[in-house]
C-alpha positions as CSV (number, residue, x, y, z in Angstrom):
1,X,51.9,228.1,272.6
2,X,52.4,224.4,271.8
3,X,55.4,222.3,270.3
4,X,54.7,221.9,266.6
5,X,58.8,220.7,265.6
6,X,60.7,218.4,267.8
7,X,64.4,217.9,267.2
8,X,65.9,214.7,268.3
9,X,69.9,214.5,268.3
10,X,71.1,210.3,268.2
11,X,74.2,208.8,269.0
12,X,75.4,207.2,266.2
13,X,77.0,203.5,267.6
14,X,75.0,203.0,270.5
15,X,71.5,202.6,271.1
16,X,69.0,205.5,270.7
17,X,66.5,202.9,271.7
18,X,64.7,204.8,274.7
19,X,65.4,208.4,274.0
20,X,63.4,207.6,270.4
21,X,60.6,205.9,272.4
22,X,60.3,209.3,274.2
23,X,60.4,211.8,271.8
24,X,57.7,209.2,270.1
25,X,55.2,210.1,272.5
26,X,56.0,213.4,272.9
27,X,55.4,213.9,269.0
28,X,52.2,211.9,269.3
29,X,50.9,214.3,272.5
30,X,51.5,217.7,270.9
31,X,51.2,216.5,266.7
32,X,54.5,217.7,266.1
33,X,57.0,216.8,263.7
34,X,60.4,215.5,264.0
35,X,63.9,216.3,263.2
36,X,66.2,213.7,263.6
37,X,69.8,214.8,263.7
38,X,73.2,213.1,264.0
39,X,76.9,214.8,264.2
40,X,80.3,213.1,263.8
41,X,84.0,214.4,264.1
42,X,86.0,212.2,261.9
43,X,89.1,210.8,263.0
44,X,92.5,213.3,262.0
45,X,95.8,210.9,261.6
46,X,98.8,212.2,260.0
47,X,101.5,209.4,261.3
48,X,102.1,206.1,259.6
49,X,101.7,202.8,261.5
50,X,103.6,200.3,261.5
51,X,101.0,197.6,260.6
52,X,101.0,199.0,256.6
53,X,98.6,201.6,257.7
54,X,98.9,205.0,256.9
55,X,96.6,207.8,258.2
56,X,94.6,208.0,254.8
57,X,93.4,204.3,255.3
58,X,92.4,204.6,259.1
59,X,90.7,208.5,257.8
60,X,88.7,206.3,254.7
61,X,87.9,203.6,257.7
62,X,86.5,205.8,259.6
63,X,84.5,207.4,257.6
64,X,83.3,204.4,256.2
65,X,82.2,203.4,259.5
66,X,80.3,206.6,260.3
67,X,78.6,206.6,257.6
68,X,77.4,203.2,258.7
69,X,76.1,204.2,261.8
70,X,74.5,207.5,260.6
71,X,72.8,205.1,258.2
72,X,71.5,202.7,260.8
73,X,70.6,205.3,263.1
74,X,68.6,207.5,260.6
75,X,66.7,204.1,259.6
76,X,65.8,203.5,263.3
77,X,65.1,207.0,263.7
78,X,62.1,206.5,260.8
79,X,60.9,203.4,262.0
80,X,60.3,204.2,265.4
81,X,58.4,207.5,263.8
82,X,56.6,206.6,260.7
83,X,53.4,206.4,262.8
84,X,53.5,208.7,265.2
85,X,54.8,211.7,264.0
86,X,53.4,213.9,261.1
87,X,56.3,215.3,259.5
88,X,59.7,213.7,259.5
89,X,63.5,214.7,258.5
90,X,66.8,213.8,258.7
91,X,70.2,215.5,258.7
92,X,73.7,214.4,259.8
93,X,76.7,215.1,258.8
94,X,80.9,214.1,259.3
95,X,82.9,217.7,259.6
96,X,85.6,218.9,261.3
97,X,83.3,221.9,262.9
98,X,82.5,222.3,266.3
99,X,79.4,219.6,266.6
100,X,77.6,221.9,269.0
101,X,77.4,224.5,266.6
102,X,76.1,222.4,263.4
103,X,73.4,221.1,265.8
104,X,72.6,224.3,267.3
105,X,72.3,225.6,263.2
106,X,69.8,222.8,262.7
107,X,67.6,224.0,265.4
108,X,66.1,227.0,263.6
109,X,63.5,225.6,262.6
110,X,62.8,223.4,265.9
111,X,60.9,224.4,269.1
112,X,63.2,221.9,271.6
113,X,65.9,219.5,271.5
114,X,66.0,216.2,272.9
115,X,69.2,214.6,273.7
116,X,70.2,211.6,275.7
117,X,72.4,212.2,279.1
118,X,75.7,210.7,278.7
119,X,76.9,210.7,282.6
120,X,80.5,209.3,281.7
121,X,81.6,210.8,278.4
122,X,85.3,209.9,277.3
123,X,87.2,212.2,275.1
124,X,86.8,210.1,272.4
125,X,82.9,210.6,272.7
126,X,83.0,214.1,272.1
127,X,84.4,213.4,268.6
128,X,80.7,211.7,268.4
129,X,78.4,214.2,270.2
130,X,78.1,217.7,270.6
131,X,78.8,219.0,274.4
132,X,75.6,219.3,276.3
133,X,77.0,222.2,278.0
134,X,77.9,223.8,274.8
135,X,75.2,223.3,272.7
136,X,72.1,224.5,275.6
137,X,74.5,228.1,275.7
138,X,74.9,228.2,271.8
139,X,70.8,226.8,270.2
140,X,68.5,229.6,271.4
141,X,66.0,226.8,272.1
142,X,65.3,224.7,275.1
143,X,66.6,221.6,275.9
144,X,65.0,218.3,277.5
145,X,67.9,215.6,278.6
146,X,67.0,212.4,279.1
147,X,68.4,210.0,281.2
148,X,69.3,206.2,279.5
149,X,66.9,204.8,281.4
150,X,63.7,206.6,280.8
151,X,61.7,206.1,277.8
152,X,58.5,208.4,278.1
153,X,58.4,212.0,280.2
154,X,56.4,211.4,283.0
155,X,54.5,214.7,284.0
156,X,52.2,213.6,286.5
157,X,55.1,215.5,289.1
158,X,57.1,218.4,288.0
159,X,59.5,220.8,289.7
160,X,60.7,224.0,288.6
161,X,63.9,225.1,290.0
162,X,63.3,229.2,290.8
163,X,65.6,231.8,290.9
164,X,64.9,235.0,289.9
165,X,66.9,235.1,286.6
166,X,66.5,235.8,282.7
167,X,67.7,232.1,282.2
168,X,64.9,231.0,284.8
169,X,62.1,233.0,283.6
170,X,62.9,232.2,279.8
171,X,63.5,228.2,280.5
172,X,59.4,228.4,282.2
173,X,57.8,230.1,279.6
174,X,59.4,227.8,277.0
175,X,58.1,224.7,279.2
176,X,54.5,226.4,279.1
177,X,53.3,223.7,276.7
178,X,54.7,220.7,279.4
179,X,53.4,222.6,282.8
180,X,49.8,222.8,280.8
181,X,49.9,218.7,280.6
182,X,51.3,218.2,284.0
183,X,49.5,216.8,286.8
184,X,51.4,218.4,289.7
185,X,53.7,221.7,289.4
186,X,56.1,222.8,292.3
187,X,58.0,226.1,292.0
188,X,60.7,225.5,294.2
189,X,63.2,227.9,295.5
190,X,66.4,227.6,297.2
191,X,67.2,230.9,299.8
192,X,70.9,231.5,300.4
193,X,70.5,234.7,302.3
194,X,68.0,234.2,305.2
195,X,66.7,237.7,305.2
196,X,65.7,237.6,301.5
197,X,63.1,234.8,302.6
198,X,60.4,236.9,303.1
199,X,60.3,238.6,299.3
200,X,61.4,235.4,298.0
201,X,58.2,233.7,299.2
202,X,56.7,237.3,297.9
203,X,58.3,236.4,294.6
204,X,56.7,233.4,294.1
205,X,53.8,234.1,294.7
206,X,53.6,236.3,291.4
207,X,55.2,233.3,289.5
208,X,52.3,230.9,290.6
209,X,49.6,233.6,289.8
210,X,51.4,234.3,286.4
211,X,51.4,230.6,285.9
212,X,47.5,230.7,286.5
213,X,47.2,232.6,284.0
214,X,48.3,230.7,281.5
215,X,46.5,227.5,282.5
216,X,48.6,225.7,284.9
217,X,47.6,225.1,288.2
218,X,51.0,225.3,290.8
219,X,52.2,225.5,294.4
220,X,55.4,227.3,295.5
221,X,57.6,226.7,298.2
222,X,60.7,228.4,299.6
223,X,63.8,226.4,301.4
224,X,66.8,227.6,303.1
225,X,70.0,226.5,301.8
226,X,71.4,223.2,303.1
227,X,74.9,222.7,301.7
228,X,74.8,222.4,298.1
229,X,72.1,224.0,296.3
230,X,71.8,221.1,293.4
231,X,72.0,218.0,295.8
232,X,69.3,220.5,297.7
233,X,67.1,220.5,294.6
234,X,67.7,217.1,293.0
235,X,66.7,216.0,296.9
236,X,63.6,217.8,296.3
237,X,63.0,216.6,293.2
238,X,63.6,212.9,294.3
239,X,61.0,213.4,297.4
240,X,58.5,214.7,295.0
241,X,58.8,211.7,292.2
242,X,59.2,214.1,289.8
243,X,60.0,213.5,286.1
244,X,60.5,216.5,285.3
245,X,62.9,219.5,286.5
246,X,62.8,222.5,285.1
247,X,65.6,225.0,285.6
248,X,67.3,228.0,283.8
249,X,70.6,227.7,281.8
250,X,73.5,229.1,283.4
251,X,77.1,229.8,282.5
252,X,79.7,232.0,281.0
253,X,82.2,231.3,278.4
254,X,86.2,231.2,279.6
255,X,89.4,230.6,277.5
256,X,86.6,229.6,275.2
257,X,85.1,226.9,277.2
258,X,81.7,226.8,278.7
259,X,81.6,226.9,282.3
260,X,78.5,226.4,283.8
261,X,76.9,226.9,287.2
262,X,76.9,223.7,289.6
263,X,72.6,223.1,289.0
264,X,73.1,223.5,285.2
265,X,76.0,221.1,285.2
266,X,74.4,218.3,287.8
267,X,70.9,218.3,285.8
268,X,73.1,217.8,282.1
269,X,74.7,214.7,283.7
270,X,73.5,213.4,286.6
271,X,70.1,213.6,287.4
272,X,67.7,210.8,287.5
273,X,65.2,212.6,286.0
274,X,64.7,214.9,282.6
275,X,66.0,217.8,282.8
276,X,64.3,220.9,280.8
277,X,66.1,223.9,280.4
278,X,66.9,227.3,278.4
279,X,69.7,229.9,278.5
């Protein structure tokens, strides 16, 4: 199992700088190819203005402005690649869809998605990126978010976040090709009932010997919770220099909106580290 198709989704606007830089390297360690992607809403105005405007010259503005930046970002996106990935594409589009579900159609033919973290996202920026949230319950592919500030995936530490789920065991076999270039591999697991410590610990040690068995060389450890289970793990993480957490996708959909459990949630936006992970 290896990556062979890496999709990268840009923000069209704003620099794309770091997150290319990553996905760079990442293309040149596993010889895949790359799939650069960009998604806009365009803006809806039906009022007139009182400046002379009317909606149908602020929608043609718009546009033209999107266009624009899908055209700077896609020439970015190839220069940064030309060299150090095989096979390149490019796809973006301006629709009134939901943007999480055009990316998440573009990912057929992808093994993961990269995507910057955007911590403080205004409702205007949704009209220019796809929903994190929505778009790791809707691809069918894992996802790796990376922070602004980190431009290549350290592996040297790596944690995976265990709990005895589908969304767990799916997000670790999908990060088989990552765990088989790390250095260091923790599977970590957070206890809330104290008697279930015992076959937790039990637990684990069948992920570590299934891990062996598929080349990577880990060590498991078992913690009681302390408060809340994602500051628990993030503290973990943090103590370990990790650059890497990996943790199963969970959430539900409501009054269709995602709503996602508090891990899931903390790892889209605020870690400090990337973030794998798979529903």
């Amino acid at each position: 199992m290896t990556y062979s198709s890496l999709m990268v989704h840009l923000d069209l606007g704003v620099s794309n700088e770091t997150l290319l830089q990553l996905t760079a390297d990442m293309a040149e360690r596993f010889g895949a190819g790359v799939i650069g992607v960009a998604a806009c809403q365009p803006m809806q105005v039906q009022t007139m203005y009182g400046n002379g405007y009317t909606s149908t010259d602020l929608i043609e503005q718009d546009r033209a402005v999107i266009e624009s930046q899908a055209a700077e970002a896609e020439d970015r996106f190839r220069t940064v690649m030309r060299k150090r990935a095989p096979r390149l594409q490019w796809r973006s589009t301006i629709s009134y869809m939901q943007l999480a579900n055009w990316v998440a159609d573009q990912a057929r033919g992808a093994d993961l998605l990269l995507m910057a973290s955007r911590p403080d996202e205004s409702r205007f920026e949704s009209m220019r990126r796809p929903d994190i949230g929505d778009l790791v319950m809707r691809i069918g592919r894992p996802l790796v978010v990376v922070p602004p500030s980190i431009v290549a995936l350290d592996l040297k530490q790596v944690v995976i976040g265990w709990k005895d789920t589908r969304e767990t065991r799916r997000a670790v076999l999908d990060a088989l090709p990552l765990l088989r270039n790390a250095g260091q591999v923790t599977v970590l697991a957070i206890v809330e009932d104290a008697e279930e410590m015992a076959s937790t610990r039990l637990h684990l040690a069948e992920v570590v010997a299934w891990l062996e068995g598929h080349g990577v060389a880990s060590e498991a450890t078992a913690e009681p919770l302390s408060g809340s289970a994602a500051a628990q793990l993030e503290a973990a993480a943090a103590a370990k220099d990790a650059g890497l957490l990996v943790i199963g996708a969970y959430g539900h959909t409501r009054l269709r909106e995602w709503v996602l459990g508090g891990i899931t949630r903390d790892a889209l936006r605020h870690s400090a580290r990337c973030s794998f992970m798979s529903h």
